[in-house]
N, C-alpha and C positions, 0 to 999 in steps of 0.2 A: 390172359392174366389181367386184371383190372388193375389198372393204377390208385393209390389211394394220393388225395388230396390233401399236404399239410400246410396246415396254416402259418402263416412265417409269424416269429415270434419276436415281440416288440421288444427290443432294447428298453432297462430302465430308463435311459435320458429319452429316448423316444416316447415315451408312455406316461412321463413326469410333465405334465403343464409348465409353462415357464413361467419361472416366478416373474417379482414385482421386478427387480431390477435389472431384470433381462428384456422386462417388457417395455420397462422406462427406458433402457438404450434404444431399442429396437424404432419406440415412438422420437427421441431425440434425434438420431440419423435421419428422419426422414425429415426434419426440420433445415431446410437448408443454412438461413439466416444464423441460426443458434451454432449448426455447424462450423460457419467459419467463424465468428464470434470466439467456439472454444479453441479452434486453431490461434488466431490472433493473441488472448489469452495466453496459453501456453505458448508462443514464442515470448511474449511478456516474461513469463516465468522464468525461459530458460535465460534471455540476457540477463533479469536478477540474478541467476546463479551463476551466469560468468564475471558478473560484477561484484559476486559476493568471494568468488574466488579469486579474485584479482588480473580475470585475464582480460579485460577490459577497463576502461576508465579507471584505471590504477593510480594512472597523473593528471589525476583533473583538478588538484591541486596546484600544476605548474602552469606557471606563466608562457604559455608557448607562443603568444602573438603578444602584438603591441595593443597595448591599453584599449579598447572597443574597437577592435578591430573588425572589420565589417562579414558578412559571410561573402564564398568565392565568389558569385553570381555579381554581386554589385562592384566588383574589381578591389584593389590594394587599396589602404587609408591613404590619406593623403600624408607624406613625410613632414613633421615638423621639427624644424631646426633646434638642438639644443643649445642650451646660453652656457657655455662654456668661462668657467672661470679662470681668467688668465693672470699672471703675474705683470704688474705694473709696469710698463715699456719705459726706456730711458736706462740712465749708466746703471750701472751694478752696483750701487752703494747701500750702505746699511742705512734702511730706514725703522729700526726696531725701536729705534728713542721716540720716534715721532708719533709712529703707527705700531701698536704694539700686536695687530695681527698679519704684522708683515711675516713674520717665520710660519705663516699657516698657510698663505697664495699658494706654494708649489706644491704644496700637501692636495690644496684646492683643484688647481688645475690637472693633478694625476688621476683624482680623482672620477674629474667629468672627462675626462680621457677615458675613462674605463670605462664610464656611464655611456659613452657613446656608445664604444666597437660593442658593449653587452647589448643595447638597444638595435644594432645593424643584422642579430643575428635574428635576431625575433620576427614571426612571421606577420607581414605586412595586412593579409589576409587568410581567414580557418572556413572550411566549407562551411558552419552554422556561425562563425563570426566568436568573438570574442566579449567576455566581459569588462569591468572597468578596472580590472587588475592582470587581463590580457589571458584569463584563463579560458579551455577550448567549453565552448556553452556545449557545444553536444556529449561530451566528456561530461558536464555539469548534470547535463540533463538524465545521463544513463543511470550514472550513480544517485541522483535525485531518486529516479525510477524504483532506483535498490531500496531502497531507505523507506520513500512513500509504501510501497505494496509491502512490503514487508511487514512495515508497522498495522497495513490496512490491515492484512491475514491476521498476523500473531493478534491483534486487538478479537478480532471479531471469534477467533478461536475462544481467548478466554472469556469473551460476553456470553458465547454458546455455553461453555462450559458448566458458568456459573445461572444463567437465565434455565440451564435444560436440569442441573441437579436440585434447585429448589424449585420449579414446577415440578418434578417428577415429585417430590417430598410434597410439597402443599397439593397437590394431587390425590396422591397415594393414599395419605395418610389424614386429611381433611383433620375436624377436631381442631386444638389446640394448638396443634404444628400448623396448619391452615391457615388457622386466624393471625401466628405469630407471622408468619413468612407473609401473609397480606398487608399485616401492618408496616413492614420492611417496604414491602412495594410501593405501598401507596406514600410511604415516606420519600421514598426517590423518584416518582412521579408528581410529587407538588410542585416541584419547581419544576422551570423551563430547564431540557437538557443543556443545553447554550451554557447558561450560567450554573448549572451542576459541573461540567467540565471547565470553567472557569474557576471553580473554586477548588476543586480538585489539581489545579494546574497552578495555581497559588500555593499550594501545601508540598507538590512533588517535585522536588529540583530536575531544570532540563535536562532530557536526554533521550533517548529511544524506545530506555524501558518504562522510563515514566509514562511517556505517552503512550507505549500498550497500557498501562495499568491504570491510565488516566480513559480513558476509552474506553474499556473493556468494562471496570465498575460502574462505566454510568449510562451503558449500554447493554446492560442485559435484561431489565423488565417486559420488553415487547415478547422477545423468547420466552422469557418467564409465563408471558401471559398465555402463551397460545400451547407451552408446552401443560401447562396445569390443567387448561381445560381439555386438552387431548388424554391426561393421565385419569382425570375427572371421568371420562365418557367409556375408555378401554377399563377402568376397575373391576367394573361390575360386569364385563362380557363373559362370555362359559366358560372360552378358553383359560381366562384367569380365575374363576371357578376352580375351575376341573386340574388346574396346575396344585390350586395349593388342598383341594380335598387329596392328590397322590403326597402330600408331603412335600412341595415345593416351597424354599426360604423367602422372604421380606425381597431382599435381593434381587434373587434369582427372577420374582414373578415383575417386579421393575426393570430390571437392567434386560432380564435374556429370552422377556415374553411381549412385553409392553412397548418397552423401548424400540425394538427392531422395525413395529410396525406405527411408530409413530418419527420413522428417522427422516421422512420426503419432509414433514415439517423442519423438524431442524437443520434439517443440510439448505432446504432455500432460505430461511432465515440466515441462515452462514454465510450463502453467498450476498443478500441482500446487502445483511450489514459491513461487508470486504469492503464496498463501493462506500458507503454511506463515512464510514471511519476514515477510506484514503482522504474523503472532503477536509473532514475533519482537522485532519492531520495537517493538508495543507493551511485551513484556515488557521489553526495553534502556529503551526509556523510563521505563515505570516503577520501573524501578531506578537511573534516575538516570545511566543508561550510555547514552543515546542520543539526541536531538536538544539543541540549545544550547535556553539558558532563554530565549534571544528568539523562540521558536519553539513550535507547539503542535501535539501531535500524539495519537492516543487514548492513547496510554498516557502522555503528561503530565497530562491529561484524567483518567486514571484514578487516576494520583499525586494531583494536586491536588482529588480526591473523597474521600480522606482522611479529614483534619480534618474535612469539610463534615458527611463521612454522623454524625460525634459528635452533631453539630448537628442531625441530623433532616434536612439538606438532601440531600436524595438525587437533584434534576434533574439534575448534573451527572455522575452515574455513571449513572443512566438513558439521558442522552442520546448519552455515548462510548459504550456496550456496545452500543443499539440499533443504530445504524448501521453499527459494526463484524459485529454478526451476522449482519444482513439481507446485508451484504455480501459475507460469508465466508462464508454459506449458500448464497447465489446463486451466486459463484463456483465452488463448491464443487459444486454439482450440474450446474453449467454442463460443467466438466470431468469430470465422469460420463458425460454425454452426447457431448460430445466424443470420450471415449476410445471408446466403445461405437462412435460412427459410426467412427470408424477403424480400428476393430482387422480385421486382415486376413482374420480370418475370417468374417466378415463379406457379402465382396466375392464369394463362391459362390454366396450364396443368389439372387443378383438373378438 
């Protein structure tokens, strides 16, 4: 009896080419550098969310050491004596006729009684040292963390936002719409960005959301730019042809034909400007233009390193700069990597 031969039969995901974003992980993995980068990254991330939940740097508000207290490495401050106010020695007689802040000494000295044993409890030294109101800088610096990336994400979300819905429009629709969404552009590209978010930051009272919204309006034209002429170049290709000769809406042939294959542009412009805005952020803050003063962020961190560094105290600029770089490095080669797995020419070689 002759065997017959069948040929095994190829599963659909077997027989399905992989797409672009399986290809782009595939090439990202193989990028060491980029790899830990995004690990890095995302532990970033996740202390933001434990500091957004409060299970971290919840009291970094509180005074836990004494006044610039040094970090542990360099040992205990040195103890300084307080000037204790005491009531005038000699008999017990009523001096109220003479000194009429005689009935306020024992008021006085209960006082700096209190002020001491409060001071004795306070830590002498904090593993990253303290500021000039004895609060824990690493404490400072976590919750800083929170605040900067925060602001840097939510900013650059809505610049994509707005930079990716009118390139897709001045794109799509070239004409009238074209010309008006150019003239918009070229309106917020006259000036330097510097003093665009300078004058935007004069107009919006401080806070968190002003600064996303300070950021984000005057940082969307470069997306603008690159998303228009990507919607310019994919218009006229068949597939979008051939979508709207089947009856395909305005919509639909922008957002669920165009858009998908124009998304490696916008997501590295998104991480681009993450980094670009945290800068930002800190610069507003430390100019005094950017989060309210019930609030801590690196560049208030950097402000209030000031006076310190006169002092010789330098934990407090140590500690914002370090975690800001590590961060902004990370992020920064993270979208290196990023870009490189995506760019389309790329997707030949496989």
């Amino acid at each position: 009896m002759s065997s017959v031969l069948v040929s095994p039969q190829l599963t659909p995901s077997a027989a399905r080419a992989r797409g672009v974003w399986s290809a782009a992980a595939a090439r990202f993995r193989t990028d060491r550098v980029g790899t830990i980068s995004l690990v890095i990254v995302v532990l970033f991330l996740l202390l933001v969310l434990a500091a957004s939940l409060g299970l971290v740097a919840k009291d970094w508000q509180v005074e836990h050491g004494v006044p610039d207290a040094p970090p542990t490495f360099m040992g205990p401050a040195a103890q300084t004596e307080a000037v204790a106010i005491a009531a005038p020695s000699g008999p017990n007689v009523d001096i109220s006729a003479v000194d009429p802040l005689a009935p306020r000494y024992k008021e006085w000295a209960e006082a700096a009684k209190k002020y001491q044993t409060t001071e004795s409890v306070k830590a002498l030294t904090l593993p990253f040292g303290a500021d000039r109101l004895g609060r824990d800088v690493l404490a400072k610096a976590v919750k800083g963390a929170q605040v900067s990336i925060l602001v840097g994400v939510a900013a650059a979300v809505v610049a994509t936002l707005i930079g990716t819905l009118l390139g897709a429009l001045a794109g799509f629709f070239g004409g009238k719409v074209g010309d008006l969404l150019e003239w918009v552009y070229n309106v917020f590209t006259a000036m330097p960005s510097i003093l665009l978010i300078f004058a935007f930051a004069a107009v919006f009272p401080r806070g968190v959301l002003s600064v996303v919204m300070i950021l984000g309006l005057a940082g969307w034209t470069g997306i603008y730019r690159l998303v228009r002429a990507e919607f310019i170049k994919h218009a006229v290709r068949d597939y979008v042809r051939s979508a709207e000769a089947i009856g395909a809406s305005t919509a639909s042939r922008m957002f669920r034909h165009i858009l998908p294959n124009v998304s490696h542009v916008v997501l590295v412009q998104l991480s681009i400007h993450v980094v670009g805005f945290i800068k930002s952020e800190v610069i507003l803050s430390y100019l005094g233009l950017g989060v309210g003063v019930d609030q801590v962020s690196w560049g208030t961190m950097l402000a209030d390193a000031q006076s310190e560094l006169i002092l010789g105290h330098w934990w407090q600029l140590a500690a914002a700069t370090t975690l800001m770089a590590v961060f902004v490095t990370a992020f920064s080669l993270m979208t290196d990597a990023l870009r490189d797995a995506l760019d389309p020419k790329l997707r030949g070689l496989e």
